[in-house]
C-alpha positions in Angstrom: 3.6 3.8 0.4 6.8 4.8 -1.0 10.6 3.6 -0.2 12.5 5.5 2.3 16.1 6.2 1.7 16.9 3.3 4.1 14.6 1.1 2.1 11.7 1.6 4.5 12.7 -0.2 7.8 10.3 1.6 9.7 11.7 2.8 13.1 10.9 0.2 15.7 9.4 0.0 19.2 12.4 0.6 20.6 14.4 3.5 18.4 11.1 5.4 19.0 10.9 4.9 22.7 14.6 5.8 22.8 14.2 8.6 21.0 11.4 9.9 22.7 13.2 9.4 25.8 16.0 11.7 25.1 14.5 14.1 23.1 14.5 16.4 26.4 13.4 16.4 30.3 10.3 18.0 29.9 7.5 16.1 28.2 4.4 17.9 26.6 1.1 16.6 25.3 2.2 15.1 22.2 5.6 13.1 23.7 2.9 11.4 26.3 0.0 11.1 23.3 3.0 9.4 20.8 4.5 7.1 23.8 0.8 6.0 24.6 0.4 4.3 20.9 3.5 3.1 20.0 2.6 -0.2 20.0 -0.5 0.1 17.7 -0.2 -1.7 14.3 -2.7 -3.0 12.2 -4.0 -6.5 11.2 -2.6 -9.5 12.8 -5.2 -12.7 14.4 -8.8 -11.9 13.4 -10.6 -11.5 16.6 -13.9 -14.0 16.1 -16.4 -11.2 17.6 -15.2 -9.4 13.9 -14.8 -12.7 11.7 -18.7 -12.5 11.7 -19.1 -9.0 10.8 -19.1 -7.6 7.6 -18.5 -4.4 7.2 -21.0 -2.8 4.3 -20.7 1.2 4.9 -19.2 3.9 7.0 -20.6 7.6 7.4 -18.1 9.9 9.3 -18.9 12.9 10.8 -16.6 15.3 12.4 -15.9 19.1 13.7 -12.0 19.3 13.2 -10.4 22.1 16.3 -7.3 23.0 14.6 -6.4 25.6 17.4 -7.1 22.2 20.1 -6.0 19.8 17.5 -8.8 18.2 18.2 -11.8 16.4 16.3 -15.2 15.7 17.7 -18.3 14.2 16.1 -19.2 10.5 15.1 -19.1 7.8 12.7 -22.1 5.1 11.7 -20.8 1.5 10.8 -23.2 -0.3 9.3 -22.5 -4.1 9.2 -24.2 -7.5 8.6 -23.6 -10.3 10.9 -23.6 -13.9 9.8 -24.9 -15.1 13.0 -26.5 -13.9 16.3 -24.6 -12.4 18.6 -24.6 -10.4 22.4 -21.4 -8.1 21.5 -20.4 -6.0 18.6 -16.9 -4.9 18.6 -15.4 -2.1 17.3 -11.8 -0.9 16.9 -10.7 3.0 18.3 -7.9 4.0 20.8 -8.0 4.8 23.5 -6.9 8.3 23.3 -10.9 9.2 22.5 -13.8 9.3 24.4 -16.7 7.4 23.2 -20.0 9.8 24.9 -22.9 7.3 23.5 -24.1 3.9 20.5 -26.5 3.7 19.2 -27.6 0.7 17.6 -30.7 0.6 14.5 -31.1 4.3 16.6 -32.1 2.5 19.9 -29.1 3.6 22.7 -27.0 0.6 23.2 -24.4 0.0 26.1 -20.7 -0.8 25.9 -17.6 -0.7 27.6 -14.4 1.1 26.1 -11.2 -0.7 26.8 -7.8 -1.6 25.2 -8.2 0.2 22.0 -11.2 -1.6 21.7 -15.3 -1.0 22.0 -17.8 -3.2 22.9 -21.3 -2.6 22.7 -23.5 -5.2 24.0 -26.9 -6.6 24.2 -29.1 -8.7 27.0 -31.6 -9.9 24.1 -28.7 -10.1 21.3 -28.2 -8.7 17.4 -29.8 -10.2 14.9 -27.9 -11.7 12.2 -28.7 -9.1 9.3 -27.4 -5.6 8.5 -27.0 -3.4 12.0 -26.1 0.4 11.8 -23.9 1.3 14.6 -23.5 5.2 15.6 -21.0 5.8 18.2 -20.2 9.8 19.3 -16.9 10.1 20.5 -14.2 12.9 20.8 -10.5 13.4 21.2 -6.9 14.6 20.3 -5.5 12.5 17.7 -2.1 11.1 18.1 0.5 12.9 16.6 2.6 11.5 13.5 6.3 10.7 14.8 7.5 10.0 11.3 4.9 10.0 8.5 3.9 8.6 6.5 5.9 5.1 8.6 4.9 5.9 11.8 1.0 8.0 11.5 -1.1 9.5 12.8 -2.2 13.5 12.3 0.5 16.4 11.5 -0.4 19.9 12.2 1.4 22.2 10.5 1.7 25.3 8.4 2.7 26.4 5.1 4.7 28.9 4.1 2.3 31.4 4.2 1.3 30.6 7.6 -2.2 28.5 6.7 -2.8 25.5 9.0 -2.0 22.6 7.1 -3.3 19.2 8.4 -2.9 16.0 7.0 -3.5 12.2 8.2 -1.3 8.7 7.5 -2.6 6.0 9.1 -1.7 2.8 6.8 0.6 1.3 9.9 -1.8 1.7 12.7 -4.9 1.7 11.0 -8.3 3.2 10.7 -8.9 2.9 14.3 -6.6 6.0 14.5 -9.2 8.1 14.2 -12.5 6.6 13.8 -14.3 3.5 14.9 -14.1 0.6 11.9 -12.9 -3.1 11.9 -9.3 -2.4 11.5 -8.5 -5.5 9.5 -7.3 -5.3 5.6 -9.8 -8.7 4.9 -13.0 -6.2 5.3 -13.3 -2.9 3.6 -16.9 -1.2 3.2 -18.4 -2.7 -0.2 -21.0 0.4 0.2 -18.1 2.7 0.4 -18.0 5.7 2.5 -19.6 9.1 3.1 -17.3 12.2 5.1 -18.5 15.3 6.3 -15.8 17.2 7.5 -16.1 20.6 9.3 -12.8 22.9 9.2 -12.8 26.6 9.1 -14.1 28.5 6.3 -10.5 29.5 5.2 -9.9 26.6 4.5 -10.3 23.0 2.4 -10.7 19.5 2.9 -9.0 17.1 0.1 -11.1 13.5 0.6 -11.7 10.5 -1.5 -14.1 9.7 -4.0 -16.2 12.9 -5.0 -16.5 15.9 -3.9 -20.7 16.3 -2.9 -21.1 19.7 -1.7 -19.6 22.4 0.4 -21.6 24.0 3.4 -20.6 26.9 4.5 -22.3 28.2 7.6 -20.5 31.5 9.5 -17.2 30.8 9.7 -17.3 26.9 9.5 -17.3 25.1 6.0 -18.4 21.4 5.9 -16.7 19.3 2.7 -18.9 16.1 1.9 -16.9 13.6 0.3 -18.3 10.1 -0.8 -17.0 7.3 -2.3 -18.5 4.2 -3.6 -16.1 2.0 -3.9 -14.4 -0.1 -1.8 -12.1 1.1 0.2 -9.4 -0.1 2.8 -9.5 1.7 6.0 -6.1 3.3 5.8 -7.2 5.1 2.9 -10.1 6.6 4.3 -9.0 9.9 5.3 -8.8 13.7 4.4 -6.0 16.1 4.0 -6.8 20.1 5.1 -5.1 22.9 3.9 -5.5 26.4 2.0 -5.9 24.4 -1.5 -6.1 25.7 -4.7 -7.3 22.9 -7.2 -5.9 22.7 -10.4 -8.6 20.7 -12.6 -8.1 18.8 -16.3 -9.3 15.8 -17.6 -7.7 12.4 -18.7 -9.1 9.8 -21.3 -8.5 6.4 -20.7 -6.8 3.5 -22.5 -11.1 2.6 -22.7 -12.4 6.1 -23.4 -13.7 6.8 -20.5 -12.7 11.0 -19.3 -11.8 10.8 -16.0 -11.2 14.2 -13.9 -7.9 15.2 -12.8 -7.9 17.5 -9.6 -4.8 18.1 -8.0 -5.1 19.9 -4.3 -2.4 22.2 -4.1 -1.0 24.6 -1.8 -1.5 28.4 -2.9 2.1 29.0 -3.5 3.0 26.3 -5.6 -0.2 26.5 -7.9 2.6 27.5 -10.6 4.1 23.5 -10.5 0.4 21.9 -10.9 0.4 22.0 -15.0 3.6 19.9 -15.1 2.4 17.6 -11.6 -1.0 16.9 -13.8 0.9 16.0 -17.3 3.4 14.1 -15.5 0.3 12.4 -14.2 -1.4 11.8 -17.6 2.0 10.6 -18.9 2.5 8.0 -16.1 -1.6 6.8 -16.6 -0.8 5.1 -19.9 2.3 3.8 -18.8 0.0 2.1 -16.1 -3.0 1.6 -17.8 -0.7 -0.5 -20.6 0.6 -3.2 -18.1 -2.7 -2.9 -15.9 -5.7 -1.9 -17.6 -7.5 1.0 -17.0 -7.8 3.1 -14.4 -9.4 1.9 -11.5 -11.7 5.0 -10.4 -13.3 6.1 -13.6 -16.8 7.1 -11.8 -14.7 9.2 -10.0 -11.6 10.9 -10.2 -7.7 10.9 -10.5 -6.8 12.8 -7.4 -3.5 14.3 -6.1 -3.2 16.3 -2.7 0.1 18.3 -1.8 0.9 17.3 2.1 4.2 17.7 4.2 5.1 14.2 3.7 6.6 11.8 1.4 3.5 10.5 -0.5 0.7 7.4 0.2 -1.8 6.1 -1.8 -4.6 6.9 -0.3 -7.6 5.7 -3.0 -8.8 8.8 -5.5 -6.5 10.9 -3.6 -3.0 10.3 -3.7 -1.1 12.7 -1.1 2.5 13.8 -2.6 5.4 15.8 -1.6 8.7 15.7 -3.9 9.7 19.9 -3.3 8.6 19.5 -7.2 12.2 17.9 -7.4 12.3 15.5 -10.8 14.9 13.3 -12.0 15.5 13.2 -16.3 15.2 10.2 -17.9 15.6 10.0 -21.6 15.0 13.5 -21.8 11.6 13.1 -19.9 11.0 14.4 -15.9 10.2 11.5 -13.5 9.2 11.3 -10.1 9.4 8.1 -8.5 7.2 9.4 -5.5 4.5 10.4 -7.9 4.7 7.3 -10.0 4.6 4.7 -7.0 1.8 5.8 -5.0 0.3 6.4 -8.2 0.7 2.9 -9.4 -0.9 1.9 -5.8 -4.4 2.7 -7.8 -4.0 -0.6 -9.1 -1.8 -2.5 -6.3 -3.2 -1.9 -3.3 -6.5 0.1 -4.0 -7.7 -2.1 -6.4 -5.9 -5.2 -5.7 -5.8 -5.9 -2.2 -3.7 -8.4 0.1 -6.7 -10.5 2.4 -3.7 -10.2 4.7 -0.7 -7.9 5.7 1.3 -11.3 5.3 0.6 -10.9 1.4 1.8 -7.0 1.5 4.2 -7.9 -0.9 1.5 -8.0 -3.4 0.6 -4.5 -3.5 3.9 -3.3 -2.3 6.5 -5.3 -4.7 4.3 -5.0 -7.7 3.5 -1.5 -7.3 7.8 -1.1 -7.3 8.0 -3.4 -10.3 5.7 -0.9 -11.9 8.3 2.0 -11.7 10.6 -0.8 -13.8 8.7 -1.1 -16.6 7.9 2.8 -16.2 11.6 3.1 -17.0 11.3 0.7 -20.0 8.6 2.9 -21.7 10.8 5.9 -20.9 13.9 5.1 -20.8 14.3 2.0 -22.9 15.9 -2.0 -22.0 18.8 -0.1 -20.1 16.8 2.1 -17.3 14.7 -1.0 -16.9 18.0 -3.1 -16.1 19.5 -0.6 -13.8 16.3 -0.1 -11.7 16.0 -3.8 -11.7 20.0 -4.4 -10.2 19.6 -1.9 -7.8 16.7 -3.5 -6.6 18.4 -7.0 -6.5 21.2 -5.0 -4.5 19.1 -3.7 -2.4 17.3 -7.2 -1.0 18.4 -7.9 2.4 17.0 -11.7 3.0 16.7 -10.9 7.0 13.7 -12.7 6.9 11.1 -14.3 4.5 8.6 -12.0 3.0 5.7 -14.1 3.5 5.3 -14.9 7.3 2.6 -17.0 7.6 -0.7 -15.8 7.9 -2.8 -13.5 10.1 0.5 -11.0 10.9 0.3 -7.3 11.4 1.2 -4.6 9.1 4.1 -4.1 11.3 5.9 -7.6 11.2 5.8 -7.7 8.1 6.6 -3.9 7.1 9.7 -4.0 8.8 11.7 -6.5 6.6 11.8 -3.8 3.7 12.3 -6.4 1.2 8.7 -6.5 0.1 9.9 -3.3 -2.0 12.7 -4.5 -3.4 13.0 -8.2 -3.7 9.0 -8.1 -4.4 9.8 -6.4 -7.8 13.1 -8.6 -8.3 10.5 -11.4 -7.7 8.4 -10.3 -10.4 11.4 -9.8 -12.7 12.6 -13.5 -12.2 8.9 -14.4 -12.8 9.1 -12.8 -16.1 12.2 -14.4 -17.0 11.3 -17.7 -15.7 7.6 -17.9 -17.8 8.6 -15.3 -20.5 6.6 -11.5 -21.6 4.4 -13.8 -23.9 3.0 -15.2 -20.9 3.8 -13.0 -18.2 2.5 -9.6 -19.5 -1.1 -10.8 -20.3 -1.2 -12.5 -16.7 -0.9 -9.8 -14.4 -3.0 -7.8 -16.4 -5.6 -10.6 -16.1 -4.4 -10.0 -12.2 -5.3 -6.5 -12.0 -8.5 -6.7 -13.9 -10.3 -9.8 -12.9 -13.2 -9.3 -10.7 -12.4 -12.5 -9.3 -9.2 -10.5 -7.7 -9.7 -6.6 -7.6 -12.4 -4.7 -6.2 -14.6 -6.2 -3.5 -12.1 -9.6 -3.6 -8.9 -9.6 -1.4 -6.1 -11.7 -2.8 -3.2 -13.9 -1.0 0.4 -14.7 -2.4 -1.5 -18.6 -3.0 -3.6 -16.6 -5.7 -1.2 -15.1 -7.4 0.9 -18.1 -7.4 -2.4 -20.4 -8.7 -3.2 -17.8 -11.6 0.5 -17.7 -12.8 0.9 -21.2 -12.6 -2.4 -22.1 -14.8 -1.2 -19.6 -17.5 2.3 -21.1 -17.2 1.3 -24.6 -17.8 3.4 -25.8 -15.3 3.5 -25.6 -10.8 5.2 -22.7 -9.7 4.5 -23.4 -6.2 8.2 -23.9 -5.6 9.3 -20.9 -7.4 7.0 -18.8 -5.3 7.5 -20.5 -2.3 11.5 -20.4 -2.6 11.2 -17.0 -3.0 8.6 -15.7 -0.9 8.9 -18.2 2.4 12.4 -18.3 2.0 15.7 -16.2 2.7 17.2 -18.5 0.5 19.3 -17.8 -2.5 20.3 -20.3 -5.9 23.1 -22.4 -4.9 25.3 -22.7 -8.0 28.3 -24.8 -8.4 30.4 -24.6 -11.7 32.4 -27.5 -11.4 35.5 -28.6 -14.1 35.1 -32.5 -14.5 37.1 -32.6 -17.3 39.3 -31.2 -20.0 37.1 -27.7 -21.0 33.7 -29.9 -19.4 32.2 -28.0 -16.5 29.2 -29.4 -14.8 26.8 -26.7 -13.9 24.1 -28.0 -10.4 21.5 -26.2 -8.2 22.9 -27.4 -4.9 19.3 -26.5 -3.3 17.6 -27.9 -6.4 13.3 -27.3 -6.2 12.6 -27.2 -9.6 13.8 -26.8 -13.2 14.6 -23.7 -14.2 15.8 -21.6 -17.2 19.3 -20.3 -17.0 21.6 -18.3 -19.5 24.7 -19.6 -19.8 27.5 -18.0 -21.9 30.5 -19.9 -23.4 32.6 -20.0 -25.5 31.7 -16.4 -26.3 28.0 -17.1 -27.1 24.8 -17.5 -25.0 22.3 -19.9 -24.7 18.8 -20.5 -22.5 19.0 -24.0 -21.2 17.1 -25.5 -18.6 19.2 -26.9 -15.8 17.8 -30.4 -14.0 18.3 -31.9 -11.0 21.3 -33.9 -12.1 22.4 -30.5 -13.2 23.6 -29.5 -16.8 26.9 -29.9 -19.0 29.1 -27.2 -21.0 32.0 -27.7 -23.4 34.0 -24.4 -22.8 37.3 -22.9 -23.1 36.8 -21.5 -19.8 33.8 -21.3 -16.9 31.1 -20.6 -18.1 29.0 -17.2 -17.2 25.8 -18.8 -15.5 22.7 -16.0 -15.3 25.2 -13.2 -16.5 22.5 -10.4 -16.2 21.3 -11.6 -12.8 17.9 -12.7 -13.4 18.0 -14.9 -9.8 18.8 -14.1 -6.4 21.8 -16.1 -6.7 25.3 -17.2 -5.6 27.9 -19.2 -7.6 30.8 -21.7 -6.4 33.3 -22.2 -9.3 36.3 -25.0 -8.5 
């Protein structure tokens, strides 16, 4: 997801409920509808009915009422269970109504309560694969802010078309459909949508585009993907779409299609959206390795939002507004949720507790986009105002088994997850750091159907390093802390330069005397000969903070 203005604190419980409070006296369908899910977030404490499910494949079906804002139809989960069990349980709000299950196509019972579904059995599933159908209808919550706060916006364009399109990363899959709403599963099978609008318009979905039905005035897009796929990212976009098509080779020679979903009236920006596109895919595909979705597609879809990167289908909205850099047009919006193809999409955090994997590494990326464009000097001024930007209200790791929301609502695993990468750098050097996260995005053992947690990361840095980083990542990561420097004269033009809160030796540039030198600075700290203090980290590779007496 990209970074708000405000560095993405997303509103909380209580700005929302204020603000819906005194947004007027009277209160429609979609004021009651919003109030009713505010407290949805995703993730968290993995309920044990689900820790024994895994989640192979999920077929979608459903009749989307724009005029009602409504969808109706059903979804088949199919699952395999590790051990026997009397209930199967499902997430969905409560906003829909479940009208039958079906279990391995025999009617099953269940009760629908607290966002939750539980379909059970006198005799017991099997363990084994079960395929679970569940019909259900309902009017989808409204998005208060999207894509932070989700859910489904109905809107037009300027022509006057419906225009419908879905964000659901906070709150989860259960937003719509019913699915194991927990980033540790996605479907290894990947997924299958058949989506029914009206015949005037087009549905923009993941993976590839199957066939279109058209039957009277109804069209039914059939999108499938398989991959794997986190739930958030399984969703469509609708909207009078024009598609702009071209192809892209990759850094392996594999052509990959380009198809960008664009509104009617801006079909004329789509040439420059798609080279941009191709531009920033070597950039990425240089630090990364190739493109993720080969058997697939590179996909873009134009929505009333800022942009998410939603898997094969990136959704984008920048009012084709670019900023120049070295004589070249950049869009960070395009680039970030673009970059999410690797982190996120491909690599994906076990946990929300570990969002600052996909999050702070897919913001590094728009650094070193700035270093292929724009040379050592955009890198650097990307990289301060990211340091600037780090708040330290509280740790970016958590713990573990949090919800998307706890942890979203820091904002520092945007900006102090990419200063975190750039101190990593620094601290191992590009000789070493480069190749490893590469190795991290391309490695089955991490991408694909394998989550990762910051422990991971931390292991496969650390045996390319040669040395424990544990402490690095854990002051970092766990900590609010900052380096606690003191630059201390103990003598004529001596200065004694200490780590007050000392965990581990670490290389520092130091600069006196007019010249600079990388020295590594102990526990019992280091000593300078120098006309005058010496500069200590002058181009602020640390989160830091220097005493000089």
């Amino acid at each position: 997801m990209n970074i708000p203005l405000n560095f993405l604190l997303k509103t909380s419980f209580l700005t929302t409920f204020l603000f819906l409070s005194f947004v007027g006296k009277s209160q429609n369908r979609d004021d009651i509808n919003n109030r009713d899910i505010l407290y949805l977030t995703s993730g968290g404490k993995l309920n044990p009915l689900q820790a024994i499910m895994d989640i192979r494949h999920y077929t979608i079906e459903l009749d989307v009422d724009i005029t009602k804002q409504s969808i109706a139809g059903f979804t088949e989960v199919s699952l395999n269970l590790s051990q026997k069990t009397d209930t199967l349980m499902l997430d969905l709000i409560h906003l829909y109504k479940v009208t039958g299950i079906k279990v391995n196509g025999k009617i099953a019972s269940y009760i629908q309560k607290d966002d939750k579904i539980f379909i059970t059995s006198s005799v017991g599933f099997e363990k084994g694969n079960q395929k679970v159908k569940i019909q259900y209808n309902g009017i989808p919550p409204v998005a208060i802010r999207p894509p932070w706060d989700g859910g489904f916006t109905w809107t037009k364009d300027v022509a006057g078309n419906d225009w419908v399109a879905i964000n659901i990363q906070g709150e989860g899959g259960k937003m719509y459909f019913p699915c194991k709403d927990h980033p540790s599963d996605e479907p290894n099978d990947g997924v299958d949508m058949k989506i029914t609008v009206p015949s005037n318009l087009v549905v923009a979905g993941p993976g590839l585009l199957i066939n279109v039905n058209t039957k009277k005035n109804k069209s039914t897009y059939y999108w499938k993907t398989n991959y794997t796929i986190s739930n958030y990212c399984i969703l469509f976009n609708i909207a009078k779409y024009k598609v702009a098509r071209d192809t892209y080779t990759t850094i392996a020679g594999n052509l990959v299609p380009i198809e960008y979903y664009v509104l009617e009236a801006d079909t004329a920006q789509a040439k420059k959206v798609i080279e941009l596109k191709k531009r920033d895919s070597k950039i990425l595909e240089k630090y990364f390795g190739e493109y993720p979705w080969v058997k697939e597609k590179i996909g873009i879809a134009e929505v009333p939002n800022p942009g998410m990167e939603h898997q094969t289908m990136i959704t984008f909205d920048n009012k084709f507004k670019y900023k120049t850099i070295n004589g070249q047009e950049y869009s960070d919006n395009l680039f970030h949720e673009y970059a999410h193809e690797w982190w996120a999409n491909k690599v994906t955090n076990k946990d929300w507790a570990h969002m600052w994997i996909q999050e702070g590494i897919a913001t590094y990326a728009e650094a070193l986009a700035m270093l292929e464009i724009g040379g050592e000097t955009a890198y650097n001024t990307m990289i301060d105002g990211h340091r600037r930007g780090v708040r330290n209200r509280k740790a970016m790791v958590l713990g573990e088994e949090v919800t998307e929301e706890e942890v979203y609502s820091g904002g520092d695993i945007y900006v102090k997850g990419s200063f975190f990468m750039h101190s990593l750098r620094y601290l191992i050097g590009d000789e070493i750091f480069f190749p490893t996260i590469k190795k991290l995005a391309t490695d089955p053992k991490y991408t694909y159907d394998n989550v990762v947690t910051s422990d991971d990361v931390e292991k496969l840095f650390s045996s390319a390093a040669g040395k424990n980083l544990k402490p690095f990542f854990d002051f970092y990561l766990k900590t609010t802390d900052v380096l606690d420097i003191d630059v201390k004269e103990i003598g004529f033009q001596k200065y004694r330069i200490k780590l007050n809160n000392f965990f581990m030796p670490l290389p520092f540039d130091i600069i006196s005397n007019g010249k600079s030198e990388k020295v590594i600075i102990p526990a019992e700290g280091f000593t300078v000969t120098s006309d005058f203090a010496p500069q200590v980290d002058p181009k602020g590779n640390y989160l830091k903070k220097i005493t000089i007496h």
